[in-house]
C-alpha positions, 0 to 999 in steps of 0.5 A: 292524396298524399297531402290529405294523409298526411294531414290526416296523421297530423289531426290524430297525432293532435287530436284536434277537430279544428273547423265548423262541426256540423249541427252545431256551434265551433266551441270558442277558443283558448288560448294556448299555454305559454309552457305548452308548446302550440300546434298549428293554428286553425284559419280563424272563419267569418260567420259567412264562411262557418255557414259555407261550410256547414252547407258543404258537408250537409251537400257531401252527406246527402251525396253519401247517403244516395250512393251507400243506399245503392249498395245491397252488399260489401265484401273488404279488406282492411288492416288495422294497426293498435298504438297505446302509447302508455305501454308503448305497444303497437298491435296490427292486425288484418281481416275482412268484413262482409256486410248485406243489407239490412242487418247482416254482418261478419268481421273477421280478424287476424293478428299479426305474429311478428318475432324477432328474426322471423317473417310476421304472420297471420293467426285466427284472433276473433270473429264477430258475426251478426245473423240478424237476430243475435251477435257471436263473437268467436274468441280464438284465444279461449276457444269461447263463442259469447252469444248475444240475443238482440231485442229490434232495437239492439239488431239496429244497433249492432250494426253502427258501433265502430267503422260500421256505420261508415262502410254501409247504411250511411244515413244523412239524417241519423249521422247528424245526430249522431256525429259533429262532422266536418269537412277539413279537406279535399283534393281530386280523389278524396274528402277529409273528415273530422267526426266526434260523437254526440250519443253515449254509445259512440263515445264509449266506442271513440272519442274523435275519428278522422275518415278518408272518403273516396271521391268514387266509391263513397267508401272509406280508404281510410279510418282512425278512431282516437279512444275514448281515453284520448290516447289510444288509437286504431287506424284502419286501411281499407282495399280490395272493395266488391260491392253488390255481390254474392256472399256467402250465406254461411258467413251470417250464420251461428255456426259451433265449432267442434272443442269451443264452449258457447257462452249465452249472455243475457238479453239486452233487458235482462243484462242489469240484473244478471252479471257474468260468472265470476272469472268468465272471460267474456265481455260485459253482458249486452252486446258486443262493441263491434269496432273493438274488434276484440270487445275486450282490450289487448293483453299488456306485458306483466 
């Protein structure tokens, strides 16, 4: 396991998918500038290898996808930790999601406050709920609730942005049109994948994402996305995993909160021709991404 992330940390540091991507054709090679340093070479497959491995991660999807359609709910905690680089910042945070079949979810995050001199804590940061028929993001900040109604197709969608589409539902037919995914590794507890975006949708969310998959439970251990802008990035780590238990029906639910303002967004057909309130500070009318986990990007320091 610990070879594994290691290797994972080493791809994302690189970010570079470097095996056969499922569904299509490896994209030839380059070589190297001689002013920029290399990294370690990718073993150079047969035709027949290529093949082999493409098999094997259509076998591991189709394993995947007869274990999550087992699960009817999932309760678990995860932390993630922000870097852009750019402004040198790193922003960790902590939270749990709920999720229950088919269309019901709730992401809760908690930033961590850390100080010099003090213990970090924990404070409210956003909470994204999924009811089945809209999205509410619940901004702690600004006191804000953004509401967003979901036409049938959008409620689908609502539900694959992010690490979503990783933690439940998992689909073999849907992931191979939506994702290159390859198999870069394995040892006796988990797989190591490789996972870059197809839809305009996902790439707006990531631009490559390395998963560990636990052997057992078919569940993420661990997930990094590599920000569209190829620079910035989220690490979460997964734990505390309960499957098909009751969950609190209060959690899907839109509930107001006492002092908050609640702020409708247009309907997915209406978003193009209705823009935001000068100044307002919510995200871009439709729906929220939900593995931004607070649609909107961190504050930078003036």
């Amino acid at each position: 396991m610990r070879r594994i992330a290691e290797t994972l940390v080493t791809l994302i540091a690189t970010a570079g998918v470097t095996s056969v991507a499922l569904g299509q054709a490896p994209p030839p090679r380059r070589p190297a500038a001689s002013s920029t340093p290399k990294a370690a070479a990718a073993p150079v497959l047969s035709p027949a290898e290529e093949a082999a491995k493409r098999e094997e991660m259509q076998k591991l999807l189709a394993l995947w996808e007869k274990q999550s359609a087992l699960l009817t709910t999932l309760d678990v905690a995860f932390t993630r930790l922000d870097t852009a680089p750019a402004w040198n910042e790193k922003i960790k945070y902590g939270g749990r999601a709920y999720l229950q079949s088919p269309n019901l979810a709730c992401l809760h995050f908690q930033k961590y406050d850390e100080k010099p001199g003090e213990k970090p804590k924990l404070v409210e940061h956003e909470r994204i709920v999924v009811t089945g028929k809209e999205v509410l993001q619940y901004d702690y900040e600004t006191k804000q609730i953004f509401r967003f109604p979901l036409d049938k197709q959008e409620r689908k969608k609502a539900l694959q942005e992010g690490p979503l589409p990783f933690l439940f539902n998992m689909k073999a037919a849907e992931a191979k049109d939506r994702y290159g995914m390859t198999l870069m590794n394995q040892d006796e507890k988990s797989y190591l994948i490789a996972i870059v975006p197809h839809t305009e949708n996902d790439r707006e969310v990531f631009s490559q994402a390395f998963l560990l998959l636990n052997k057992t439970t078919f569940l993420p251990d661990r997930l990094m996305l590599l920000s569209p802008n190829g620079k910035d990035k989220q690490d979460y780590v997964f734990s505390g995993i309960k499957t098909n238990g009751q969950i609190n029906p209060q959690f899907f639910q839109g509930l107001t909160i006492k002092g908050w303002k609640l702020v409708d967004n247009p309907a997915p057909n209406q978003a193009a021709q209705r823009a935001p309130a000068a100044g307002a500070a919510a995200p871009p009318a439709g729906r929220p991404q939900m593995g931004q986990g607070a649609a909107r990007q961190p504050k930078r320091n003036q």
